[in-house]
PDB file of N, CA, C and O in Angstrom:
ATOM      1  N   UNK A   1     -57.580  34.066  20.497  1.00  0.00           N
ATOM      2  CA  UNK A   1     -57.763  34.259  21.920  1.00  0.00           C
ATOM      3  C   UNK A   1     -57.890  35.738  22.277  1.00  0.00           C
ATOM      4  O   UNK A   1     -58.731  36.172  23.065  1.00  0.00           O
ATOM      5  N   UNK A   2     -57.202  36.298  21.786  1.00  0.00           N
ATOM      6  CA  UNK A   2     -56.939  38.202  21.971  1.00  0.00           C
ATOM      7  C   UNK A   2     -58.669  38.477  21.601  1.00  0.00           C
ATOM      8  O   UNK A   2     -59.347  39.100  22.418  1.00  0.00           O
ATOM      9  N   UNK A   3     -59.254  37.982  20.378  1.00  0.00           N
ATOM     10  CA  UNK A   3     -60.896  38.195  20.895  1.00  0.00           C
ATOM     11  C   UNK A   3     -61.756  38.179  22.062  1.00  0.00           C
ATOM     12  O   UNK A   3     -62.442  39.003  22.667  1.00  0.00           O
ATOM     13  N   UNK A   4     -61.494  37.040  22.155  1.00  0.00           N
ATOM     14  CA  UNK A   4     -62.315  36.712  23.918  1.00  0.00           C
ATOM     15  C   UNK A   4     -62.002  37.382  24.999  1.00  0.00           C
ATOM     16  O   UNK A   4     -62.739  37.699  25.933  1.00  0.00           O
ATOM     17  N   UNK A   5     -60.458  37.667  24.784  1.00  0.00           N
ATOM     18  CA  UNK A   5     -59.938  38.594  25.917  1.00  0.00           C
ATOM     19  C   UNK A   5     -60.641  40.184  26.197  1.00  0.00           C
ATOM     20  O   UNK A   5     -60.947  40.812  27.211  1.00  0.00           O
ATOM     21  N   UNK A   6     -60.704  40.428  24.828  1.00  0.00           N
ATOM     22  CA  UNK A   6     -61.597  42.002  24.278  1.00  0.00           C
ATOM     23  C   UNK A   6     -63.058  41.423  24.548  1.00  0.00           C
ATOM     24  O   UNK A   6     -63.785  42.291  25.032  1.00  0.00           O
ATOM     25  N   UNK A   7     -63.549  40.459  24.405  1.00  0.00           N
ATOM     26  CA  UNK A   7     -65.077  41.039  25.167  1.00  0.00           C
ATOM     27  C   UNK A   7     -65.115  40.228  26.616  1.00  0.00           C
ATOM     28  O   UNK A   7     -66.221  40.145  27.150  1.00  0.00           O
ATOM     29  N   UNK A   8     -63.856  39.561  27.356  1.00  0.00           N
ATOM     30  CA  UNK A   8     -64.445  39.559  28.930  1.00  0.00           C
ATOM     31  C   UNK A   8     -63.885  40.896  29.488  1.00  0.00           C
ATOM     32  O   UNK A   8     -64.411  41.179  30.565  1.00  0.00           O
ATOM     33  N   UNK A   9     -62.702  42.056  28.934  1.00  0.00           N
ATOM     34  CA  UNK A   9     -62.811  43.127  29.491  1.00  0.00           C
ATOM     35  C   UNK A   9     -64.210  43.906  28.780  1.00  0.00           C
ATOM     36  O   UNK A   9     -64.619  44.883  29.406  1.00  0.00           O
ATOM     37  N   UNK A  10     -65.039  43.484  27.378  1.00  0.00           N
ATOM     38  CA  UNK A  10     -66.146  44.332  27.580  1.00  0.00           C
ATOM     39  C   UNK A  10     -67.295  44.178  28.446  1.00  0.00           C
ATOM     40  O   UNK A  10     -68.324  44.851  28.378  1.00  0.00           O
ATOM     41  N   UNK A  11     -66.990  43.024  29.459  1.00  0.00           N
ATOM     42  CA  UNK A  11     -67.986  42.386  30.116  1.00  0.00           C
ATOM     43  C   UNK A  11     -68.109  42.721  31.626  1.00  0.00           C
ATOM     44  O   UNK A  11     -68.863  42.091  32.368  1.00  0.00           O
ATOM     45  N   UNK A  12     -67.091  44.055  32.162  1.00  0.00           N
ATOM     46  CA  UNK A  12     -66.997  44.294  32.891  1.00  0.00           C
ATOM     47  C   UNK A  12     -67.489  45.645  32.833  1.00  0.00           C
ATOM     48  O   UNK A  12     -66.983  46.586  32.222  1.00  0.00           O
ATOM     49  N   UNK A  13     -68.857  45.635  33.755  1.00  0.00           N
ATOM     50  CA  UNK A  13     -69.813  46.234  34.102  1.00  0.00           C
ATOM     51  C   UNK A  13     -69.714  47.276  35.208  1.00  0.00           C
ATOM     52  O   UNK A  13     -68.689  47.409  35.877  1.00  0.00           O
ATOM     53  N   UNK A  14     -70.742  47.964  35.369  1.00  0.00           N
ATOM     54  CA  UNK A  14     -70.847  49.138  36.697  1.00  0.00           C
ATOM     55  C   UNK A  14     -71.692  48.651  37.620  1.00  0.00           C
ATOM     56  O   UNK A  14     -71.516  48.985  38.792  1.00  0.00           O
ATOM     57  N   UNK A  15     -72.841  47.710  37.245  1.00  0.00           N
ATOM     58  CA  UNK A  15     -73.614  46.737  38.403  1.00  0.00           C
ATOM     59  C   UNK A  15     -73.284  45.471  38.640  1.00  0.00           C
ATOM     60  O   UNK A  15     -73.234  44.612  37.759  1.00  0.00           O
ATOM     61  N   UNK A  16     -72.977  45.230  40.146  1.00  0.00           N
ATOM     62  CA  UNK A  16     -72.021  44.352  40.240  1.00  0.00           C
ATOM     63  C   UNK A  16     -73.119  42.827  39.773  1.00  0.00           C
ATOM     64  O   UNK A  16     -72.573  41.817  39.331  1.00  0.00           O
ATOM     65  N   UNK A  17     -74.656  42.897  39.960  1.00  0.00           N
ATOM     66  CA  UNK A  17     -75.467  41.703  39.769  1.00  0.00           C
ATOM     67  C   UNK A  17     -75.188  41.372  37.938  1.00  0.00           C
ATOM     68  O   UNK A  17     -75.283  40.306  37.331  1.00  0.00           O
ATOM     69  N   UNK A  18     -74.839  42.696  37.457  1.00  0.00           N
ATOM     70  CA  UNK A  18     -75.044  42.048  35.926  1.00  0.00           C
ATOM     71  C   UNK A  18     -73.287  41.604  36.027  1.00  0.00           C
ATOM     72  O   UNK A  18     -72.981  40.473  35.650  1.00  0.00           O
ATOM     73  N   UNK A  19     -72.545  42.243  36.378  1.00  0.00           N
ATOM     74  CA  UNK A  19     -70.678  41.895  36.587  1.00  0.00           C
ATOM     75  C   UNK A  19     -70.967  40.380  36.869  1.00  0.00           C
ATOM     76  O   UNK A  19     -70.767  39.669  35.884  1.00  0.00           O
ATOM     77  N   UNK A  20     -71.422  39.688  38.071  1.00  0.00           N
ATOM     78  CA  UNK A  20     -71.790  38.355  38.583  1.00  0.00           C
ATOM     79  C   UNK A  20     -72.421  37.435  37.325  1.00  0.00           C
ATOM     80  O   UNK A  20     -71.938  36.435  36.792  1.00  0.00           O
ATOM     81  N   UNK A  21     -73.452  38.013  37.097  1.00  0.00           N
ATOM     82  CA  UNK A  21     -74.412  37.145  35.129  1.00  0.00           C
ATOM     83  C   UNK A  21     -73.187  36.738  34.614  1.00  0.00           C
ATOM     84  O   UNK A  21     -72.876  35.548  34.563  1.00  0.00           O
ATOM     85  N   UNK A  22     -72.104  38.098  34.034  1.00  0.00           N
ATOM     86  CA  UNK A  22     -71.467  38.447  33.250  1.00  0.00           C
ATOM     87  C   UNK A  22     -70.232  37.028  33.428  1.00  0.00           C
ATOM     88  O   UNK A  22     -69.961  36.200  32.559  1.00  0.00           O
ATOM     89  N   UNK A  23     -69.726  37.110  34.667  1.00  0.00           N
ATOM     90  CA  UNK A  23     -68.687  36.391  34.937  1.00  0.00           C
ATOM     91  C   UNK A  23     -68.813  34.888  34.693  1.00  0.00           C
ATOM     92  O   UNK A  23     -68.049  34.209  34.007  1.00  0.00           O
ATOM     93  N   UNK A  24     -70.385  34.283  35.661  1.00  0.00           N
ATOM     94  CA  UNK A  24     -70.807  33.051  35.391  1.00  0.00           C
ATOM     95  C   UNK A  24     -70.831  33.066  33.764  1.00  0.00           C
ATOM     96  O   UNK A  24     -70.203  32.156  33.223  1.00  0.00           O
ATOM     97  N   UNK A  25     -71.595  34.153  32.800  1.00  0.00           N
ATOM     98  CA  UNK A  25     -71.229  33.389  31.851  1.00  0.00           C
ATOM     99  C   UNK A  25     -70.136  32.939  30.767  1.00  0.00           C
ATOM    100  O   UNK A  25     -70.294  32.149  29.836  1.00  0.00           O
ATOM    101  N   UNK A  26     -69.196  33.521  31.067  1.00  0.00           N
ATOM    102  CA  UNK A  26     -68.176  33.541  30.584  1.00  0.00           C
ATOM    103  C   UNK A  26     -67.466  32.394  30.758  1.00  0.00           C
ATOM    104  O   UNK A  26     -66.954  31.702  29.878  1.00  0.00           O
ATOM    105  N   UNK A  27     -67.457  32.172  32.292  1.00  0.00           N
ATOM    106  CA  UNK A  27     -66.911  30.951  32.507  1.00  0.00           C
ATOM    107  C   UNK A  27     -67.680  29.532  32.154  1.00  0.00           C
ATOM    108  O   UNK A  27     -67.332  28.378  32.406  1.00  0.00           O
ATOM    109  N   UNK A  28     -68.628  29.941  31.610  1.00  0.00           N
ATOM    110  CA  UNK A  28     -69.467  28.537  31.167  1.00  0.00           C
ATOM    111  C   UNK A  28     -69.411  28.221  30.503  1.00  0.00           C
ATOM    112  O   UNK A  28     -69.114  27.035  30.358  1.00  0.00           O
ATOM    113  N   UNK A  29     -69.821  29.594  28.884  1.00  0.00           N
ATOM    114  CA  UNK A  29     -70.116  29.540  27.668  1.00  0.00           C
ATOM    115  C   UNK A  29     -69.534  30.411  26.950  1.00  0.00           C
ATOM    116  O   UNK A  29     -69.675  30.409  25.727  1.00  0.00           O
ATOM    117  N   UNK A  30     -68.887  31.179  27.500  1.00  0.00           N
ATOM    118  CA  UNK A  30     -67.591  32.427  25.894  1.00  0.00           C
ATOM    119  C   UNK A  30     -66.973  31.053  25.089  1.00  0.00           C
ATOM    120  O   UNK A  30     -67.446  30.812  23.978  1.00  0.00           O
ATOM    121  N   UNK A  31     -66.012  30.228  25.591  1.00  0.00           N
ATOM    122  CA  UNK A  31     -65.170  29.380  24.879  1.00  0.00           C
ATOM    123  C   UNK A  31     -66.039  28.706  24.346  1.00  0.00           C
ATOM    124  O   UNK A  31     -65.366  28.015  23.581  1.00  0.00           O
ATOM    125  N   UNK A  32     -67.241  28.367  24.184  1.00  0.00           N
ATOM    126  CA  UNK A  32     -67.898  27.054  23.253  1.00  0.00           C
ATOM    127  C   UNK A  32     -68.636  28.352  22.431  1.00  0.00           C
ATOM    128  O   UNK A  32     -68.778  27.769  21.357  1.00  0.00           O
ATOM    129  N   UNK A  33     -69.002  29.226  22.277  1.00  0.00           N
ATOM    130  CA  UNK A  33     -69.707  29.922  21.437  1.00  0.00           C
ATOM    131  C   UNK A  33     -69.450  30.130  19.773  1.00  0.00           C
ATOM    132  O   UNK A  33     -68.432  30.607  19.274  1.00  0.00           O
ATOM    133  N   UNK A  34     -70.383  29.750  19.211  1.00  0.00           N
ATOM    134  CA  UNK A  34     -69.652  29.488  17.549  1.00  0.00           C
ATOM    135  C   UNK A  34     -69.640  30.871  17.331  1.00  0.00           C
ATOM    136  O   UNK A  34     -70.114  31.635  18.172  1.00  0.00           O
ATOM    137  N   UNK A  35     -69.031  31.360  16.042  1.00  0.00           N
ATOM    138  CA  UNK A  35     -68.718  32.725  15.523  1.00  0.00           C
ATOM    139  C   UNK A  35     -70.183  33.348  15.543  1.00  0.00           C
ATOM    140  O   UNK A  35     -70.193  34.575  15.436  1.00  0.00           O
ATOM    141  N   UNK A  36     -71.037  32.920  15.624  1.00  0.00           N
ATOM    142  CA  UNK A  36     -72.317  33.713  14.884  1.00  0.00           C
ATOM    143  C   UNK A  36     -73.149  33.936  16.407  1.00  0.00           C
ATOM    144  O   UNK A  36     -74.089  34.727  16.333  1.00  0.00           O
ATOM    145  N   UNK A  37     -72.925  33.388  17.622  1.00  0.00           N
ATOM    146  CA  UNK A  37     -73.162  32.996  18.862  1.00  0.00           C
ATOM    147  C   UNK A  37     -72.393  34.564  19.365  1.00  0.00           C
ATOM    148  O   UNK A  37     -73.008  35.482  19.907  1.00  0.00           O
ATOM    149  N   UNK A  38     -71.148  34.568  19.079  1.00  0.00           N
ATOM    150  CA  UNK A  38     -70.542  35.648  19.568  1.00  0.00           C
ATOM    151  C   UNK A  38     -70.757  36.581  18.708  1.00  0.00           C
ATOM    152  O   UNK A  38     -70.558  37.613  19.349  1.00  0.00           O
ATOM    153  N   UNK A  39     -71.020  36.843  17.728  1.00  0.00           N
ATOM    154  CA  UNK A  39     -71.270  37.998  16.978  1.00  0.00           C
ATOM    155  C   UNK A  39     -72.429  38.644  17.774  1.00  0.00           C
ATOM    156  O   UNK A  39     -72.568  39.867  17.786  1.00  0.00           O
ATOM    157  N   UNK A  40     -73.347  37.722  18.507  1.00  0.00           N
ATOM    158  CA  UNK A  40     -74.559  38.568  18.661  1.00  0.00           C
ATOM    159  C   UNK A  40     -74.201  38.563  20.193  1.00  0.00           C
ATOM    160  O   UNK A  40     -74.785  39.377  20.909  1.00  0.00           O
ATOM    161  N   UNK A  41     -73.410  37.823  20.667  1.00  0.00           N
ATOM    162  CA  UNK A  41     -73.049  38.300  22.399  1.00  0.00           C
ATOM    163  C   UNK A  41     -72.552  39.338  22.173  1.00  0.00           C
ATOM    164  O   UNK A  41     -73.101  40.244  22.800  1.00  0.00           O
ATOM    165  N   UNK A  42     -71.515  39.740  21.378  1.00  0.00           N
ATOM    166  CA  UNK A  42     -71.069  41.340  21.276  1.00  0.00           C
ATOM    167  C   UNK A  42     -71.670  42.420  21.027  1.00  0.00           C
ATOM    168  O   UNK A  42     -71.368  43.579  21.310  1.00  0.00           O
ATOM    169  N   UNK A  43     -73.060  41.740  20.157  1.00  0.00           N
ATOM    170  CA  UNK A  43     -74.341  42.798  19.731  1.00  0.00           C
ATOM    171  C   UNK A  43     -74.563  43.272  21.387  1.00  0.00           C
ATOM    172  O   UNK A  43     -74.196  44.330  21.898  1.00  0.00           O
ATOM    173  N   UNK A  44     -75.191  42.278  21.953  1.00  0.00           N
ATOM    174  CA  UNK A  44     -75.608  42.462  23.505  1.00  0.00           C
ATOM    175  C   UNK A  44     -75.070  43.680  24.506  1.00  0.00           C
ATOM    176  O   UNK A  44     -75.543  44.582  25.198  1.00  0.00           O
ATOM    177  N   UNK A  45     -73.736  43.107  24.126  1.00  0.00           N
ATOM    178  CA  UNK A  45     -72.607  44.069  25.359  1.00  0.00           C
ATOM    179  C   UNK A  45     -72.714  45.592  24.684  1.00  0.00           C
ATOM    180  O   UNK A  45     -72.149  46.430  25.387  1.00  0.00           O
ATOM    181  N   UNK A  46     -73.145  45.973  23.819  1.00  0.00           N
ATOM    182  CA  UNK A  46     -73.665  47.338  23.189  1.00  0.00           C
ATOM    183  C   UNK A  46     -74.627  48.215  24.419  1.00  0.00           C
ATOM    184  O   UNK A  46     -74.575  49.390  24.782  1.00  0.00           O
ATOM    185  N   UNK A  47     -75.613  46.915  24.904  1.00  0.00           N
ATOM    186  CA  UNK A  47     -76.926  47.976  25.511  1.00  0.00           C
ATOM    187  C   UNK A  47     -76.327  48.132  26.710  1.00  0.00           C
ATOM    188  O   UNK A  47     -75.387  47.467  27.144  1.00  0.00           O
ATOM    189  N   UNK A  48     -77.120  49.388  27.451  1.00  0.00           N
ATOM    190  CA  UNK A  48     -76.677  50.009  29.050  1.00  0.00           C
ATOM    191  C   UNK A  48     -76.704  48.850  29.632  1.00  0.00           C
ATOM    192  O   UNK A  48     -77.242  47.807  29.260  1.00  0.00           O
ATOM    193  N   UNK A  49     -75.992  49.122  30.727  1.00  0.00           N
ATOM    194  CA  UNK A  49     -75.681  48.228  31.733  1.00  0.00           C
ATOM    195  C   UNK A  49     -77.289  47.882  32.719  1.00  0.00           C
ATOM    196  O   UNK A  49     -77.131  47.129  33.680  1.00  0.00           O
ATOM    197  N   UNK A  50     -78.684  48.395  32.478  1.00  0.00           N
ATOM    198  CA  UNK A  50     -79.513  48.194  32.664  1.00  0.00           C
ATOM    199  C   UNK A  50     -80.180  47.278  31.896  1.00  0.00           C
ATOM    200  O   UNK A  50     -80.552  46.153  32.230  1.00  0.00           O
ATOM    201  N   UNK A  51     -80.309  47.846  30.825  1.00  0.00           N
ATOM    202  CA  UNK A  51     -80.910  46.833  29.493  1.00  0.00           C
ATOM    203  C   UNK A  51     -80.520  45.635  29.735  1.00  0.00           C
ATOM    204  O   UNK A  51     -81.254  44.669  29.941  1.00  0.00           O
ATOM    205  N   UNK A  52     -78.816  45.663  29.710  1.00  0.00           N
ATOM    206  CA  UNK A  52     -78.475  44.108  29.496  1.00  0.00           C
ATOM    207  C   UNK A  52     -78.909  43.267  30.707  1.00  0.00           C
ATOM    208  O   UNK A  52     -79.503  42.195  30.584  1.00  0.00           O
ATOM    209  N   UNK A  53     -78.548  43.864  31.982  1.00  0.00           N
ATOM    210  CA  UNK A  53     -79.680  43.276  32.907  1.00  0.00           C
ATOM    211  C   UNK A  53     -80.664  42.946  33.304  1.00  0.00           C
ATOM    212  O   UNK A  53     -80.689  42.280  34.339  1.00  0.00           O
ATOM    213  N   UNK A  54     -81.984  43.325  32.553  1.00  0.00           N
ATOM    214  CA  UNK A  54     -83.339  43.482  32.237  1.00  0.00           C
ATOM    215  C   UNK A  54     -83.408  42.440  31.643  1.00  0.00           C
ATOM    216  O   UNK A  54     -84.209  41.570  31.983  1.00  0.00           O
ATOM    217  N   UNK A  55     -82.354  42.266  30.345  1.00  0.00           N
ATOM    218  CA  UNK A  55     -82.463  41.100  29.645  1.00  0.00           C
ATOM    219  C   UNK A  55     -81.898  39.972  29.872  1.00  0.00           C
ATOM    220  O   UNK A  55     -82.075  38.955  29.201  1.00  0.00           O
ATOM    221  N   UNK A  56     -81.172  40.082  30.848  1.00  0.00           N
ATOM    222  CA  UNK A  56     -80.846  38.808  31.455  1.00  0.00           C
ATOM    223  C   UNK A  56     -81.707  37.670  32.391  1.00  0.00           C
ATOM    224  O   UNK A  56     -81.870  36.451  32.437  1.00  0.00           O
ATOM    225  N   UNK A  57     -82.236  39.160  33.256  1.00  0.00           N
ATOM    226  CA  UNK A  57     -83.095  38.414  34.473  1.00  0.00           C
ATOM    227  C   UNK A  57     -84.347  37.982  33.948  1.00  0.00           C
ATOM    228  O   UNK A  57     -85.252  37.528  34.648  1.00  0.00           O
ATOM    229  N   UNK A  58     -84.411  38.176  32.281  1.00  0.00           N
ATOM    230  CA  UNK A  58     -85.098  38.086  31.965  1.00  0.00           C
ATOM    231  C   UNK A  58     -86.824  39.313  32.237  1.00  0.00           C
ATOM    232  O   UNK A  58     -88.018  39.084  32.047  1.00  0.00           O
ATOM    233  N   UNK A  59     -86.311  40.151  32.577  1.00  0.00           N
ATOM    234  CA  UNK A  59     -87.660  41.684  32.943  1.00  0.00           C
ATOM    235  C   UNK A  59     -87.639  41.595  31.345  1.00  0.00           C
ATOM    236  O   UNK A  59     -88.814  41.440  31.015  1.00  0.00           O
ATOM    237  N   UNK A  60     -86.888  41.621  30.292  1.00  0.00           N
ATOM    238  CA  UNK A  60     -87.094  42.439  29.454  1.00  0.00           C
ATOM    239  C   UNK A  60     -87.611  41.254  28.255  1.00  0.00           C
ATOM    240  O   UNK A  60     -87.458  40.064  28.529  1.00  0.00           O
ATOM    241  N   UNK A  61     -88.149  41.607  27.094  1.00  0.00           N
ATOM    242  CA  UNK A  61     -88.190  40.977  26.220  1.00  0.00           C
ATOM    243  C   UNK A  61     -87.189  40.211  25.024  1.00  0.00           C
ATOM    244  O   UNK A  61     -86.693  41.215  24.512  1.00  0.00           O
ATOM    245  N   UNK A  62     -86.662  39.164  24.357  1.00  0.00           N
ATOM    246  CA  UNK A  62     -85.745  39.371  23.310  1.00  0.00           C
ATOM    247  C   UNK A  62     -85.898  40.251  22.742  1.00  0.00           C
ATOM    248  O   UNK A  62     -87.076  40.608  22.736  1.00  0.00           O
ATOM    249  N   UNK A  63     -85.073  41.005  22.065  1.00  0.00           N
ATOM    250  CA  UNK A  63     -84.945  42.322  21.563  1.00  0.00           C
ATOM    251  C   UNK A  63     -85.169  41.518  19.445  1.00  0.00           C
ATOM    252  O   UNK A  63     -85.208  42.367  18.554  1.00  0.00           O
ATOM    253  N   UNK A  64     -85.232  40.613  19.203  1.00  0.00           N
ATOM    254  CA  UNK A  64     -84.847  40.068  17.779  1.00  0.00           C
ATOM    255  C   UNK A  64     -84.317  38.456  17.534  1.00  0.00           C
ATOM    256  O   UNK A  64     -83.129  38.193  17.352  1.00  0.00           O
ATOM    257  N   UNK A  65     -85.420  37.404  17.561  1.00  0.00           N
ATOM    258  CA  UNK A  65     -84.932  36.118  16.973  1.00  0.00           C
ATOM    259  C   UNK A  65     -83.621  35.921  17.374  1.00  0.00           C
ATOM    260  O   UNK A  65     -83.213  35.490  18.452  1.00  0.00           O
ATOM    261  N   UNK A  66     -82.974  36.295  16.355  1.00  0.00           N
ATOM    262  CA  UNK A  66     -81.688  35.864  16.328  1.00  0.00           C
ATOM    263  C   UNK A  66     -80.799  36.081  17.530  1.00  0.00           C
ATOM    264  O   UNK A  66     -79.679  35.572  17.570  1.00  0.00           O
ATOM    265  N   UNK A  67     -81.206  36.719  18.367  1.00  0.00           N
ATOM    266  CA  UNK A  67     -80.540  36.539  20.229  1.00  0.00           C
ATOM    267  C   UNK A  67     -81.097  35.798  21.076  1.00  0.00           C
ATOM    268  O   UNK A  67     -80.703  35.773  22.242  1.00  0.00           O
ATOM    269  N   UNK A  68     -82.004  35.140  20.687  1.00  0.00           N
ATOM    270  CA  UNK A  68     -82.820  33.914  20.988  1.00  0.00           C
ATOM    271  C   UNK A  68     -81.591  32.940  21.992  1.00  0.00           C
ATOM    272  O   UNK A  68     -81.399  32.603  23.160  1.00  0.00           O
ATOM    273  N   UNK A  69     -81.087  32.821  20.870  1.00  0.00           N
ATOM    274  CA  UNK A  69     -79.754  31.537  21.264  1.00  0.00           C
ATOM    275  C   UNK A  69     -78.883  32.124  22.771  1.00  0.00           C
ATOM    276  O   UNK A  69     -78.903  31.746  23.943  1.00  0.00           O
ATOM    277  N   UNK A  70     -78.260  33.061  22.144  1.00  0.00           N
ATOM    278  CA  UNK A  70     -77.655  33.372  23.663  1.00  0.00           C
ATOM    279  C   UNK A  70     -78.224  34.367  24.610  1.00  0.00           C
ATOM    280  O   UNK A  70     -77.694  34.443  25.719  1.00  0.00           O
ATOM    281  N   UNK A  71     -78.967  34.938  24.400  1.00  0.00           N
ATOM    282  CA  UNK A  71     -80.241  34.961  25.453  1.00  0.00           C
ATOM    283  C   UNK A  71     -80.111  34.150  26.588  1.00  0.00           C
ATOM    284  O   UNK A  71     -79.569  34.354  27.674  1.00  0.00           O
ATOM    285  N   UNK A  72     -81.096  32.587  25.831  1.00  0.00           N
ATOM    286  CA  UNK A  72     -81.001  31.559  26.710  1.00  0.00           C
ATOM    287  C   UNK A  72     -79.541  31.206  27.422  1.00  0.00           C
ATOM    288  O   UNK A  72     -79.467  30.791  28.579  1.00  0.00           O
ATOM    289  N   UNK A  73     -78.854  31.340  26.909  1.00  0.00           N
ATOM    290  CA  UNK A  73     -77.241  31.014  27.759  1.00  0.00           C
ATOM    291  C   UNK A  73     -77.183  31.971  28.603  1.00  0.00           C
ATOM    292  O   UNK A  73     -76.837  31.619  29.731  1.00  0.00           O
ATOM    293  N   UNK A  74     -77.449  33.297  28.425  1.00  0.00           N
ATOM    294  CA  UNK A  74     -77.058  34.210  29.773  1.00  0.00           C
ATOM    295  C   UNK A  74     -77.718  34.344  30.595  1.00  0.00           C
ATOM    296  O   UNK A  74     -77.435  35.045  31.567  1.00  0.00           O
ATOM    297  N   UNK A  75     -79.127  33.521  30.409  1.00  0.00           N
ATOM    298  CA  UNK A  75     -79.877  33.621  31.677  1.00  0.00           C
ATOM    299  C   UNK A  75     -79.764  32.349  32.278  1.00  0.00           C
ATOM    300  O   UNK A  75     -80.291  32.321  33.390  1.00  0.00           O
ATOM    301  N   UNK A  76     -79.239  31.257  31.902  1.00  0.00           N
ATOM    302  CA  UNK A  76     -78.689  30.344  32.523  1.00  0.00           C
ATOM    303  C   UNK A  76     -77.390  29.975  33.318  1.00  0.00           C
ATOM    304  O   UNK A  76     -77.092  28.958  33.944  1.00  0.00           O
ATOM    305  N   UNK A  77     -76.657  31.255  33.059  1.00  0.00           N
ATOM    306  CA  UNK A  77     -75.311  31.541  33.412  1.00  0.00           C
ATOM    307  C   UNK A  77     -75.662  31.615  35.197  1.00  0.00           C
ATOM    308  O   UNK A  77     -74.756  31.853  35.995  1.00  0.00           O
TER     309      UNK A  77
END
């Protein structure tokens, strides 16, 4: 649990629209995410607080296949 706890405080943002993404998705989809699901949500929480928004609202492109998966979850969040 002390994991999840460490990335919904990394999930707290400086724009409150990606903070809002951020929150819906957490509460949807952090707890069902398999290990390899969260390995690459944590990849995510790496880029600026722009990027990751870009890539949410979908402006931006997948950055690599393999974020494919939760990609789609955070823009459904």
């Amino acid at each position: 649990m002390a994991k999840l706890d460490k990335i919904r405080w990394q999930c707290r943002r400086g724009l409150l629209e990606l903070d809002l993404i951020l929150q819906e998705f957490n509460r949807r989809h952090l707890a069902d995410l398999d290990p390899e699901q969260l390995e690459r949500f944590e990849e995510l929480l790496v880029l600026s607080d722009n990027d990751l928004l870009d890539l949410a609202m979908g402006r931006a492109a997948v950055p690599e296949p393999r974020y494919h998966n939760v990609v789609q979850l955070l823009r459904a969040a």
